[in-house]
C-alpha positions as CSV (number, residue, x, y, z in Angstrom):
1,X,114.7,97.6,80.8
2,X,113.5,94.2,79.2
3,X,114.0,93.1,76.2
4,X,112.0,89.7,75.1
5,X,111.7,87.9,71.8
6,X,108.6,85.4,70.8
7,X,109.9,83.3,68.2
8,X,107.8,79.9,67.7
9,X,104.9,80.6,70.3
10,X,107.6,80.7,73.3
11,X,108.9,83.9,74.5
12,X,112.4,84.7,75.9
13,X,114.0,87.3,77.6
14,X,117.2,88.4,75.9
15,X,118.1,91.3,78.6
16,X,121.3,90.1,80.0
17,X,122.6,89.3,76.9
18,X,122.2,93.1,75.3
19,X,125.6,95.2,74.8
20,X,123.4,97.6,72.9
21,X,119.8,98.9,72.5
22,X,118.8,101.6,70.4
23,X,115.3,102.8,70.0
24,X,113.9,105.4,67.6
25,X,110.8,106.7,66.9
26,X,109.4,110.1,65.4
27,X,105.5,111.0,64.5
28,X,104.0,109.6,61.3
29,X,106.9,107.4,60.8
30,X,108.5,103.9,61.3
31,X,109.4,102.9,64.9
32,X,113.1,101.5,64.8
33,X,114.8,99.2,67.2
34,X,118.7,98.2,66.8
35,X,120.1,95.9,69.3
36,X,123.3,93.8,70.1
37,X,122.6,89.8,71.1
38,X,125.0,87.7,72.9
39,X,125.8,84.1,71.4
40,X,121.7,82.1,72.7
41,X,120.8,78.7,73.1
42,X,117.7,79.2,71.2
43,X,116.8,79.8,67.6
44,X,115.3,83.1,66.6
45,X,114.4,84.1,63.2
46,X,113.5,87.3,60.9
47,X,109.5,87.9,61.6
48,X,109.6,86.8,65.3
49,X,108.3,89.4,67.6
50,X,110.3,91.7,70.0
51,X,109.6,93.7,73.0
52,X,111.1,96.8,74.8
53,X,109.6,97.6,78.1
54,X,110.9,99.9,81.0
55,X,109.5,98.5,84.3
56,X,105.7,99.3,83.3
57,X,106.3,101.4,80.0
58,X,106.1,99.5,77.1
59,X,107.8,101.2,74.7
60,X,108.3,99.5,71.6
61,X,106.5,96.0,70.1
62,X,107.8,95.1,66.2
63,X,108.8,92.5,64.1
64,X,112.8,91.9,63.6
65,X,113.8,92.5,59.8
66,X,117.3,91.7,59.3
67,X,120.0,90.1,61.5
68,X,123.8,90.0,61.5
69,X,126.5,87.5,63.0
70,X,130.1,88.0,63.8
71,X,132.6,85.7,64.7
72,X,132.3,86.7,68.4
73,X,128.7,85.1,67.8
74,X,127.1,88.6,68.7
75,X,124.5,89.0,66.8
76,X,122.8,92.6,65.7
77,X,119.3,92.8,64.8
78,X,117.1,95.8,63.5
79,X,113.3,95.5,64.2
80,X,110.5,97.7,63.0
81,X,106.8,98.1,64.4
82,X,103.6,97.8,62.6
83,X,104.4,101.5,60.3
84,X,106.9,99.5,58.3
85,X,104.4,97.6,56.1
86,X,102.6,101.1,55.2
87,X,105.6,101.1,52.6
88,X,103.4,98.6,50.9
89,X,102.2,100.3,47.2
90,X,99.0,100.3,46.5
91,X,95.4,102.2,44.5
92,X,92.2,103.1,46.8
93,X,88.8,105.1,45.2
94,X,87.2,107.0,48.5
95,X,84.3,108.8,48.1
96,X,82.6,110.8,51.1
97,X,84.2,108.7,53.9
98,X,86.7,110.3,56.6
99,X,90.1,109.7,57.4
100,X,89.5,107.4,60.4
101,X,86.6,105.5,57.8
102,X,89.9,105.4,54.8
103,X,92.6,104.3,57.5
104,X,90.4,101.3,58.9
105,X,89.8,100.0,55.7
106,X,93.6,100.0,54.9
107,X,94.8,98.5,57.8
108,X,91.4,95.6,57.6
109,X,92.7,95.1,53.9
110,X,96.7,94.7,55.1
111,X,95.4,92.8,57.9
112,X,97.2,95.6,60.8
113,X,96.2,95.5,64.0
114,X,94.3,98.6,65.1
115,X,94.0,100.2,68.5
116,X,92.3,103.6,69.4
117,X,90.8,105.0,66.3
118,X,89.5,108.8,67.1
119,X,86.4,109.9,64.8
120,X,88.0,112.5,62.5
121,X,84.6,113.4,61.6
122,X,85.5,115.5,58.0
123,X,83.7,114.3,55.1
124,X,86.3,113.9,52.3
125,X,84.2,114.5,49.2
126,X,86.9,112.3,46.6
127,X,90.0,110.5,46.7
128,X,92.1,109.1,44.2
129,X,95.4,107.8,45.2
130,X,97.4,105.7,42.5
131,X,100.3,103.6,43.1
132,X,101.0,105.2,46.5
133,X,102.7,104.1,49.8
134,X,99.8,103.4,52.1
135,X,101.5,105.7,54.7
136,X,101.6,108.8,52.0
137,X,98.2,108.0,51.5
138,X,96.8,108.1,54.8
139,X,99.1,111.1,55.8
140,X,97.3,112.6,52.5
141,X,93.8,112.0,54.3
142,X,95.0,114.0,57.7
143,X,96.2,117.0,55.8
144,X,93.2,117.6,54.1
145,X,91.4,116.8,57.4
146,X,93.7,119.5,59.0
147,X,92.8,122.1,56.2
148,X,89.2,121.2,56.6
149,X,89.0,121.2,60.2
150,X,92.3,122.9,62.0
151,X,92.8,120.2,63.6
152,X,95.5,117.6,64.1
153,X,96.1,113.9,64.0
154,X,98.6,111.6,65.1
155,X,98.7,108.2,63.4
156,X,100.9,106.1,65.0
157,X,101.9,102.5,66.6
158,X,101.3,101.8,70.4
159,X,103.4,98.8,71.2
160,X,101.6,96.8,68.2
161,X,98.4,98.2,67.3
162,X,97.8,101.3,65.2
163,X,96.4,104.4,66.5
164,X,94.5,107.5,65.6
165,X,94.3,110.2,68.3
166,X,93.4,113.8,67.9
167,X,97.1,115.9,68.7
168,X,95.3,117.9,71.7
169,X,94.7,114.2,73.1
170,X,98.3,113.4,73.4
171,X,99.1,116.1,75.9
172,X,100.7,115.5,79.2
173,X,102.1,117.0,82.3
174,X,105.2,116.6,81.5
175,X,107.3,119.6,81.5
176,X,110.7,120.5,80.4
177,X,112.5,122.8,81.7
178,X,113.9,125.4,85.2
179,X,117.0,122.3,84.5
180,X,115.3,119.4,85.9
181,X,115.2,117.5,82.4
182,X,116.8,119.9,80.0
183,X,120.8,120.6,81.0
184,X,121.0,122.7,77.8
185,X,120.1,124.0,74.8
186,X,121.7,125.6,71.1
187,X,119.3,127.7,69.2
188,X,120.9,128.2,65.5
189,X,119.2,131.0,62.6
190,X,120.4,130.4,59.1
191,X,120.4,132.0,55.9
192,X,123.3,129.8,54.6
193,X,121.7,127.3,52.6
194,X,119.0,127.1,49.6
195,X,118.1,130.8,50.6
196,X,117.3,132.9,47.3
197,X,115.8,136.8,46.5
198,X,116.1,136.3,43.1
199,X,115.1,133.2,41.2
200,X,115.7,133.6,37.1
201,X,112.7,131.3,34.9
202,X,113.8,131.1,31.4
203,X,111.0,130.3,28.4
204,X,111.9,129.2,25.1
205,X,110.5,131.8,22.1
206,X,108.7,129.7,19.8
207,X,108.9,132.5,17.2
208,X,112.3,133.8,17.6
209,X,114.5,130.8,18.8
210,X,117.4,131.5,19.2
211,X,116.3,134.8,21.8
212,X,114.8,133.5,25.0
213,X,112.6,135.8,27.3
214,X,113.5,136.0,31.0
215,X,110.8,136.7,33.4
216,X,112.4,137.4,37.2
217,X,110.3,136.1,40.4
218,X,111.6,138.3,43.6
219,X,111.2,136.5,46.6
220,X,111.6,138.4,49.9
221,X,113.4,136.9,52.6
């Protein structure tokens, strides 16, 4: 694996000096990177660029966020990709546009770089999102795509630009299992935690107050 930093328009490849990589990333959601820097010669700061490839699999591109020093000069760093600033807060009015039409105009306003956008297609007839993370919003346009059409999407960050891709595009060859990837397994039922058949809703009597009527919700398990 290398790992390369651009900091200041030059780029530099930190690989040898790594004690420790770790790289995280999950559907929908913030791509992470933690890793541990040897003492450099060179200056890098918060905001520089970093890069994770695997021979040719680029696997992660994202901006470094916080680091921290020790007196062994090893320095640990956490980086993010392009999903982070979708924390941003913020109000949109849509009106008859889709979810690939809503996301495009987000990222144009945040100034994101975008990759492959797919053509979601569903009309969404209104949209009001107030005070909102950008990322709940535009996870709010895909569901009521999904109820509208049955069919996924997958917004997500490919080594620094934003994508949209339709879930049945994202299917490979890959296959796990007959223990030539998978070694083993634990499959665990539960009924241990917030697991109810009863659930007890209690209404004040505006006429009688100090009596209280109790109405009783089964729930089947």
């Amino acid at each position: 694996m290398e790992l390369m930093i651009e900091s200041r328009g030059k780029v530099y490849d930190v690989s040898h000096l790594c004690s420790n990589i770790e790289w995280k990333t999950q559907i929908n959601q913030t791509a992470t990177l933690k890793a541990s820097i040897q003492k450099v010669n060179f200056p890098f700061f918060e905001g520089d660029s970093i890069m994770l490839t695997d021979v040719d699999r680029r696997l992660f591109k994202g901006y470094i966020f916080t680091k921290e020093r020790d007196k062994a000069q090893v320095i640990d760093i956490t980086a993010y990709d392009q999903m982070r600033y979708l924390k941003n807060k913020d109000t949109f009015v849509f009106k008859n546009r889709t979810a690939t039409q809503m996301i495009r105009h987000i990222c144009t306003q945040f100034n994101l770089r975008m990759g492959v956008m797919e053509d979601t297609k569903f009309l969404i007839e209104s949209t009001i999102e107030d005070n909102k993370t950008l990322i709940d919003i535009i996870q709010g346009t895909l569901d009521k795509t999904l109820i509208g059409t049955n069919e996924i999407f997958v917004f997500y960050d490919d080594f620094g630009k934003l994508n949209l891709k339709s879930f049945k595009n994202l299917t490979t060859n890959l296959i796990i299992g007959d223990y030539n990837l998978v070694t083993d397994f634990k499959y665990k039922t539960s009924i241990d935690d917030d697991v109810y058949n009863r659930i007890k809703l209690f209404r004040d009597n505006k006429k009688q107050v100090k009596e209280k009527s109790i109405l009783s919700l089964i729930v089947t398990v």
